[in-house]
N, C-alpha and C positions, 0 to 999 in steps of 0.2 A: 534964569536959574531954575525957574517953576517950573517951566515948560519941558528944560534939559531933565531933570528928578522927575516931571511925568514918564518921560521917554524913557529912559533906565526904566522904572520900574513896568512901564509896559510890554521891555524888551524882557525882564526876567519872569511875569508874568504869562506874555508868550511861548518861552523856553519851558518853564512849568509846565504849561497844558499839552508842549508839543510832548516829555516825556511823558505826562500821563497817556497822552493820547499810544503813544508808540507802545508803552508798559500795557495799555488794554489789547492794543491791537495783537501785539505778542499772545498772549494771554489765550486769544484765540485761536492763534495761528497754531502753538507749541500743545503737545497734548499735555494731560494735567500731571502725569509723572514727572513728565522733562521740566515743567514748571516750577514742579516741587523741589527737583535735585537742586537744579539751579537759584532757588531761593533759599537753599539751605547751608549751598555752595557760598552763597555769597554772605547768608547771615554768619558763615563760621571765619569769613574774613584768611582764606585760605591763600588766595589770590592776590597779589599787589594790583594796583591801575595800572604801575607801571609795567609789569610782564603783563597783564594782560593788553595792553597796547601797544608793547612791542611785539608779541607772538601773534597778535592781531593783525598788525601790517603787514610784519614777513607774509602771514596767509594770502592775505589778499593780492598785496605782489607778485608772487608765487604763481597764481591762480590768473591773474590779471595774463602777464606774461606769459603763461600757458594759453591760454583764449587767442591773444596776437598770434603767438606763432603758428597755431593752428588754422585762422583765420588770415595769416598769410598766402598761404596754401593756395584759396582760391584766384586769389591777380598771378599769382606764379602761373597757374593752369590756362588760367586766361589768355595769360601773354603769350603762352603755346599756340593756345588754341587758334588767337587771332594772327596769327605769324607775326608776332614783335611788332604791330603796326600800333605806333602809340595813339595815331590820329584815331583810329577806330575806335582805343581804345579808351582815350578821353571821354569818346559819346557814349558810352555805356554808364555813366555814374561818376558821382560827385570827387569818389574814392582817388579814381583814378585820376582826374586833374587835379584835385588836391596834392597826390604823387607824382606827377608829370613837371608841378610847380615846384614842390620842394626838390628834385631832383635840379631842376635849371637853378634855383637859387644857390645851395653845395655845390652844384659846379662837378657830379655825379651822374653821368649816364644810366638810361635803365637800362639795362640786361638783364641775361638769363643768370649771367653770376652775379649781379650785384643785386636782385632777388633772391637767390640762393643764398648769397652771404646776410642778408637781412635776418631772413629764417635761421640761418644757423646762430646768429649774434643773439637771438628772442630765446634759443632754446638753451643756448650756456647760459644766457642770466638767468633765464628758469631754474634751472639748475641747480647753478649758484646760488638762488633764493630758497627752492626748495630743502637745501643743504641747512640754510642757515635756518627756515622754518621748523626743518625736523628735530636740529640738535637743542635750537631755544626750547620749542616744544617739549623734549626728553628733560633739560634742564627743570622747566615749571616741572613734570611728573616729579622728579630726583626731591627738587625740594619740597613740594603739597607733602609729600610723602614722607622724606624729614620731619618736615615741622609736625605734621599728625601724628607721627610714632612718639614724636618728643612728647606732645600735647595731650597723648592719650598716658602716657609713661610716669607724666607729671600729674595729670587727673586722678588716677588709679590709686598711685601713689599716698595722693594728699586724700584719701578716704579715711572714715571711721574703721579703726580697726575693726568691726563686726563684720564690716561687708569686705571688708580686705580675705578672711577667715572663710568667706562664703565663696567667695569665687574661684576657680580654678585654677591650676598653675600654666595648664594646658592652653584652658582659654584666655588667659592674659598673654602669653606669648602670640597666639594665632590674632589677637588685636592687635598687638603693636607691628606685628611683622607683616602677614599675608595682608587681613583685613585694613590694615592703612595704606598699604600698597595699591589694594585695588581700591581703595578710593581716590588715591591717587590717577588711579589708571582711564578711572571713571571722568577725571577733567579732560584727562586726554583726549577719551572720548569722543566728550562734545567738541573737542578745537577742532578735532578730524571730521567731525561731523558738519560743524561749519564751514571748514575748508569746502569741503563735497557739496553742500548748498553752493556756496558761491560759483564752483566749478560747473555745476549742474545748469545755474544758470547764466551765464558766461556763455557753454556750449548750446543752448539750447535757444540763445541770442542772435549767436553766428550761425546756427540751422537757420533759424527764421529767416536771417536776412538774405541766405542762399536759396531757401525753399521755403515759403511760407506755409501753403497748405499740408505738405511730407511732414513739416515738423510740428505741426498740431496736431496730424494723426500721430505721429510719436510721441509727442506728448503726453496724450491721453495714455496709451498704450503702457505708456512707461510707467506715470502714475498707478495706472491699476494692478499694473504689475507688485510693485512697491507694497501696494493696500493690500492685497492678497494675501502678502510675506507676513499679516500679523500675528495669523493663527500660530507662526512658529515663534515669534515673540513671546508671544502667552509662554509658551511651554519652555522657553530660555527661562524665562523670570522663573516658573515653579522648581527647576533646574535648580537655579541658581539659589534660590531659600534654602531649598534642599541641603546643594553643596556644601553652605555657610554653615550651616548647621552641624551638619556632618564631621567636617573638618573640628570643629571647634573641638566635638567631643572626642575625636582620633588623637587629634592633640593631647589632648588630657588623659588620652588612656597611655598613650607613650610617655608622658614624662612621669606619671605613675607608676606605670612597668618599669622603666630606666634605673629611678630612686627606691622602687623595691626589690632589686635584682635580691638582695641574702635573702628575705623572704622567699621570692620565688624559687632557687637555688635548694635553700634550708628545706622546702618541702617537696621536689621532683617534680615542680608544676611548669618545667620549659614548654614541655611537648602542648598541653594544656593552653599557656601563651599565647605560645605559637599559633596552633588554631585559634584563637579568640584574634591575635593579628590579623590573620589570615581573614578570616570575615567582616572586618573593617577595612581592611586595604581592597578584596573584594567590590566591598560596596562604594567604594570611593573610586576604585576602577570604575563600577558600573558609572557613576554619576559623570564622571569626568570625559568615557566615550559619549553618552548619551550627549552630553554637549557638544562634543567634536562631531557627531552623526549632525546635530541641529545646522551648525555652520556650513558644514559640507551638502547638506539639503539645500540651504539659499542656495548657493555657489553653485550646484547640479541643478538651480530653475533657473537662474538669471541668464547666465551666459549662454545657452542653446536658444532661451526666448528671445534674448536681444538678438541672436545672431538671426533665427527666423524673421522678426521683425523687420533687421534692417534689409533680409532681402524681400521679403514682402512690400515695403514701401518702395524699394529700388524698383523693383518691375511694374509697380503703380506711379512712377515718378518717368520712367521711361515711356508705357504705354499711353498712359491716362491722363499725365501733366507736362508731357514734354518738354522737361529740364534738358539742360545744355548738359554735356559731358562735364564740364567745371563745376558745374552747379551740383549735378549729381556726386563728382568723386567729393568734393569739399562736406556734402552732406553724408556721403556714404563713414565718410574717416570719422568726422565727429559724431558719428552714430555709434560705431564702434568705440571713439574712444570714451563715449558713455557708457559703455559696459563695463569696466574696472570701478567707475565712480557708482554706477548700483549696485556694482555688489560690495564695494565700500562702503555704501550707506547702510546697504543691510546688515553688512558685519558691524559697523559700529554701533545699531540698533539693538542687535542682541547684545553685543556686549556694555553697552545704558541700561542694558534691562537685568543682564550677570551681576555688574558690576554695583547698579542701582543698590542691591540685596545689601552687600558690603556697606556703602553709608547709610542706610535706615542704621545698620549693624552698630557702625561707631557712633552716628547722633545719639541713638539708645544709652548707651554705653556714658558716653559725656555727660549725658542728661540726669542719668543714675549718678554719675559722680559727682555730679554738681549738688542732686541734693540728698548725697550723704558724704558731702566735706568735711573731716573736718575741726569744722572751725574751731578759730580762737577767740574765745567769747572776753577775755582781758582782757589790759592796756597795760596791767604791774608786773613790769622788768621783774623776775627772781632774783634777788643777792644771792651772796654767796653765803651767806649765815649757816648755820647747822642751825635745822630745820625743827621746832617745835611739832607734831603732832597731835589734833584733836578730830574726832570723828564722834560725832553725834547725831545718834537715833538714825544711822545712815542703814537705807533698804536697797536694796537690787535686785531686779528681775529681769530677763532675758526679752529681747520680744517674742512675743505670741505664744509664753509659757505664762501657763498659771503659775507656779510654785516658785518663790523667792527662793534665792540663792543664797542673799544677805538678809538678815530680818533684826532691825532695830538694832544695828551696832553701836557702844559709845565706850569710845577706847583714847586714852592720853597715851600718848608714844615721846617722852620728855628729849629734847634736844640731845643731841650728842653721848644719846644710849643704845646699847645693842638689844633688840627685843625680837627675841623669837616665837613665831607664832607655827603651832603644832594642830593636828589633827589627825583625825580619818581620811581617807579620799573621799571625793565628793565635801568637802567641810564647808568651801567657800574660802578656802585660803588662795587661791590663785584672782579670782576674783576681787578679792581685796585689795591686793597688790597692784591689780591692774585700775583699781580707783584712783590709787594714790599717784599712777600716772598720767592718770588721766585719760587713760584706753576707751575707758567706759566711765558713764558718768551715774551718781547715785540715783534711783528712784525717786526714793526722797532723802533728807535728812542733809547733811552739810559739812565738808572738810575743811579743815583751817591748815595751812600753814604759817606757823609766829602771829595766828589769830587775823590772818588775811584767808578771805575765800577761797580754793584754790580753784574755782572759776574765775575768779578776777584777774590769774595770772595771764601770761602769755603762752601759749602751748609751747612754743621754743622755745623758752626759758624756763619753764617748768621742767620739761623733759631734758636741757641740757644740766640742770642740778640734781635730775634724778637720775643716777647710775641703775642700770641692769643687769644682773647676770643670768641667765637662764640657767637650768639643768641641760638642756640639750642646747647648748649654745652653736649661734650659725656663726659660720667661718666662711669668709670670701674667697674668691680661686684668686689668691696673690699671696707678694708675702708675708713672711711673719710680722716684718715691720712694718709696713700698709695695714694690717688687721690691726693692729693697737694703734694706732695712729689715725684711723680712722673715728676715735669717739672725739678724738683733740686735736684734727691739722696742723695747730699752728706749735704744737709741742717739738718743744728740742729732742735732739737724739737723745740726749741725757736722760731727760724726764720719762722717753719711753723706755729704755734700761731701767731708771729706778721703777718704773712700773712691774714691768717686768721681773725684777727681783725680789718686790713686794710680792707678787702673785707664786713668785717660787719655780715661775717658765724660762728667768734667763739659763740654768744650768743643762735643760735637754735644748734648749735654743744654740747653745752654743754649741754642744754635738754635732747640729745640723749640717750637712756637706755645705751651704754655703752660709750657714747661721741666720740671722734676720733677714737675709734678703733671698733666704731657699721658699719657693714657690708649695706652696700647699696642696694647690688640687682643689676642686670645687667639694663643697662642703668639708673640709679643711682633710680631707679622703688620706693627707702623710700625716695626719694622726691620731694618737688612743683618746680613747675618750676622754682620761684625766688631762690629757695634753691640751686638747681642746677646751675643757674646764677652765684649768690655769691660762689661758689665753683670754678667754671671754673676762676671767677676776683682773688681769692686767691692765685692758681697755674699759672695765669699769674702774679700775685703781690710777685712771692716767689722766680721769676728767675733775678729780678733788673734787668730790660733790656734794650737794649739804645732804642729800639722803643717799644711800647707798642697797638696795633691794638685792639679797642673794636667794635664789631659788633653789633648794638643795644643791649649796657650793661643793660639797667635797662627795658627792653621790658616785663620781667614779673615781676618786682618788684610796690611793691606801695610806696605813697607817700613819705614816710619819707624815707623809705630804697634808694630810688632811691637820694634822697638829701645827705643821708649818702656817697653814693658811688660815686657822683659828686666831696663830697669834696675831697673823697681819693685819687679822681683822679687828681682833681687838685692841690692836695698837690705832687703827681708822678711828675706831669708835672711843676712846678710853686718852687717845694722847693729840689726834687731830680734831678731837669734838665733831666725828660725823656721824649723823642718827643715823643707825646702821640697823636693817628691819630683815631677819633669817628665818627665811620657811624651811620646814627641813620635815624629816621625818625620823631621821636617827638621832636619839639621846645624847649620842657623844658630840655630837655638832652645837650643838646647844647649851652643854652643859656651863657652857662660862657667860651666859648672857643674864642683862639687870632684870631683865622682865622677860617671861612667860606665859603667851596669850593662848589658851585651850579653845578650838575651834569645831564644832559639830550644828550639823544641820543649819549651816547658815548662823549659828548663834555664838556669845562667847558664853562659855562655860564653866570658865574659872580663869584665874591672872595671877601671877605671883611672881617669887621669884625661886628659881632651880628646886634650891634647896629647900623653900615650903611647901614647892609643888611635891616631891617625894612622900612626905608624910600622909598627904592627903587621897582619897579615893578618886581617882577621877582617871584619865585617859594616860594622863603623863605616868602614874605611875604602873599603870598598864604596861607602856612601852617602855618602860625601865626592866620590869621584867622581864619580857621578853626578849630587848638585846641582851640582860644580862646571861637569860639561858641560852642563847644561840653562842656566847663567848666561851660560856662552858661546852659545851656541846662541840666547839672547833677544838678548846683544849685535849678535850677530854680524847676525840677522833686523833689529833698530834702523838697523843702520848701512846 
């Protein structure tokens, strides 16, 4: 039993050292970029064992079967040469009695056809094998490729809103689409690249054993060739930084250009555009021949050099080593057909070196998202209570800015009340808001909700009890019924109707040529602003939530609509007990709330309610008079 448990463990002990050993010898063999991708390739878990062990055979198979058929070739020329005489051709090598025997055992004559039919049977299965190599191999790209746009989609996604804000629209699409593709492409790659090793040495097997000395000078030859090609390596790779780069930010100017067409339009800056286009497409021309010149350079040195080559050793293989006619043609053919396989290797070199650019690009990219996820630093599920607020001595400040946005807030926001918080621009009102989501998190100081941290919650459940509604609310290219249903899947149609008629959007909904299920347009483009408003109040009125955050709700609504949606809300706050928290900046949006929070320079400045804000000197009744004059001033213009 002792002895068996030595044995295991000296056989796994063995197996250990043989892959270290192989993992060093690698190490040496591969240069330190391929080393790199490939360790990075595999630390991102991209790859199954099992495709890569299935795409791994088909290669080798493939490749295997090519080598025979090729290296058929030579007994075929032979048995020419020798006029079909098999006794001769027993004495020339092992090959051939080995084939002389299995023939007499099948009970299969050698011939000229039933060596021709050999070679053609090696070259369908190649074929065959090749077919199924290729398409496995496309399949691995299809999916690396999938799963990393998912992967980068979901990374992105799951960040701090700050860095979400910083990064581009442009260059989050060129991630998920071009740049995960060619990292994709980049596995491919290397399979092709391995293919081309095994192929290279395979034929370079079957030279030897036709021509030993021809195919160490070609050897050599070949290799130097190969080493030569790396100057133009170098210059794919700066190429290809280049391109990455470039792209990303052409991206970005296009989908900026796209989303500000009325700007552009509103001020006669087409022509303007245009050219600014024009010298980004330009240079992305330039970068993109500049690579296609680099490939077409290998391709214009390989194949004239192999072709010199193999007649150079030809007429030293005739003159100076006097190869047989078989020996010759057999090595002349694998000569040549290692000229597709160099310049296969050199193309899939530069494109390890294009494509390399690309995953430095997304490792970066992940790396950044990883650490600014994020996280949910609680474990406490939110109920559904209508939500107590307390915020004390709470500061904020942006990074890498001195000046606080928020300085020493301490504000009660009492369950199931409507409180409007008012200001200047610049106040710290938006900033606020975004605490209480938890966007961004206090400097210092500390927020309770029902006297729990709201660090301790869960960020999905914090944000599924806290409703949104922006001022410029985003609308999905679908329908109308998908966009409200989107804050609650599992809501009946019902509940999105009554939603919906809370917000005061079922009546132009129903207008709609095909009502809730008429298609919007990306950024909701079939409707007015108020429409849009009222949709966003819907999909925050369909999640029942214990807080409810409106950002100047009624900013493009008129008269009546805007009074409609007051009541709705004060029916939320007043008859459903949901703390309902209104930034606004016009007087009449406000006028019916319990509490009124005055907001300047990051500080609070006064709190009341409506009606004792009026009496008082401060900001509120600044802005009282002045809507009140701007309402005269419309009358006054009416009449």
């Amino acid at each position: 039993m002792t002895g068996g448990l030595q044995r295991r463990c000296y056989a796994v002990l063995k197996k250990d050292i043989m892959i270290k050993a192989s993992l060093r010898i690698s190490s040496y063999l591969l240069p330190k970029e391929w080393r790199n991708h490939l360790r990075t390739i595999r630390s991102m878990n991209l790859v199954t064992l099992r495709d890569l062990c299935l795409c791994g055979g088909l290669i080798v198979l493939s490749t295997l079967l090519e080598a025979f058929s090729v290296s058929m070739i030579l007994p075929l020329f032979e048995y020419i040469e020798n006029n079909r005489d098999l006794e001769v051709l027993a004495e020339k090598g092992r090959f051939w009695s080995v084939l002389i025997k299995g023939s007499e055992l099948l009970n299969v004559p050698i011939s000229l056809l039933s060596l021709c039919l050999i070679i053609l049977g090696l070259v369908i299965l190649r074929q065959v094998s090749n077919y199924h190599s290729t398409m496995t191999l496309i399949s691995l790209k299809q999916k690396v490729g999938k799963n990393l746009s998912q992967r980068l989609f979901g990374a992105i996604l799951a960040t701090k809103p700050s860095y979400l804000q910083r990064m581009e629209s442009g260059k989050f699409l060129n991630l998920i689409d071009v740049q995960a593709q060619a990292t994709a492409a980049l596995i491919r790659s290397y399979a092709t690249l391995i293919q081309q090793f095994i192929t290279f040495f395979l034929y370079v097997s079957v030279m030897f054993i036709a021509a030993p000395v021809a195919s160490t000078i070609a050897l050599g030859f070949t290799v130097l060739i190969l080493v030569s090609l790396n100057h133009y390596i170098r210059i794919s790779r700066n190429l290809s930084m280049r391109t990455v780069l470039h792209r990303q930010q052409f991206s970005s100017f296009i989908s900026e250009r796209f989303h500000g067409w009325r700007t552009i339009k509103s001020y006669g800056a087409l022509s303007r555009e245009e050219a600014r286009f024009d010298r980004w497409a330009q240079k992305f021309f330039t970068l993109s021949v500049d690579m296609f010149r680099i490939s077409g350079r290998l391709q214009l040195i390989i194949t004239p050099v192999m072709s010199i080559l193999a007649l150079a050793i030809l007429y030293i293989s005739v003159d100076y080593i006097g190869l047989s006619i078989s020996q010759i043609s057999l090595f002349v053919i694998v000569l040549l057909r290692l000229t597709p396989v160099a310049q296969n290797f050199a193309s899939q070199r530069q494109q390890i070196a294009s494509f390399g650019m690309s995953l430095n690009n997304v490792v970066s990219i992940l790396q950044e998202a990883r650490q600014e996820k994020d996280v949910s630093s609680g474990d406490i599920v939110m109920d559904a209570r209508s939500a107590d607020i307390k915020l004390n001595n709470v500061s904020f400040t942006y990074s890498g800015r001195d000046e606080s946005v928020l300085n020493d807030v301490t504000l009660h926001i009492p369950a199931g009340k409507m409180i409007a918080i008012m200001g200047p621009s610049g106040a710290g009102k938006s900033t606020l808001v975004d605490l209480l989501s938890r966007f961004v998190h206090p400097t210092s100081g500390q927020i309770t909700f029902n006297d729990t941290p709201l660090e301790n919650f869960t960020t999905a459940s914090l944000r599924q009890r806290v409703a949104y509604a922006s001022q410029v609310p985003f609308i999905f290219n679908d329908t109308v019924y998908e966009n409200i249903l989107y804050a609650r899947p599992d809501a009946t149609q019902e509940e999105v109707h009554s939603a919906s008629k809370s917000a005061f959007a079922h009546e132009f909904v129903e207008l709609m040529p095909d009502g809730y299920n008429t298609m919007l347009g990306e950024g909701g483009v079939m409707l007015s602003g108020g429409q849009r408003q009222r949709l966003a109040l819907a999909r925050a009125f369909l999640v029942h939530p214990s807080v409810l955050i409106l950002d100047e709700p009624t900013s493009s609504l008129d008269y009546e609509s805007e009074r409609k949606i007051q009541r709705a809300v004060e029916e939320m706050s007043h008859v459903q007990k949901i703390t309902v928290i209104i930034v606004a900046h016009r007087v009449s949006t406000v006028s019916n709330a319990d509490l009124l929070v005055i907001l300047d320079k990051g500080r609070i400045v006064d709190v009341g309610a409506p009606a004792e804000m009026r009496k008082r000197d401060n900001w509120y009744k600044y802005a009282v008079t002045l809507e009140d004059h701007s309402d005269s001033d419309v009358e006054t213009a009416n009449s």
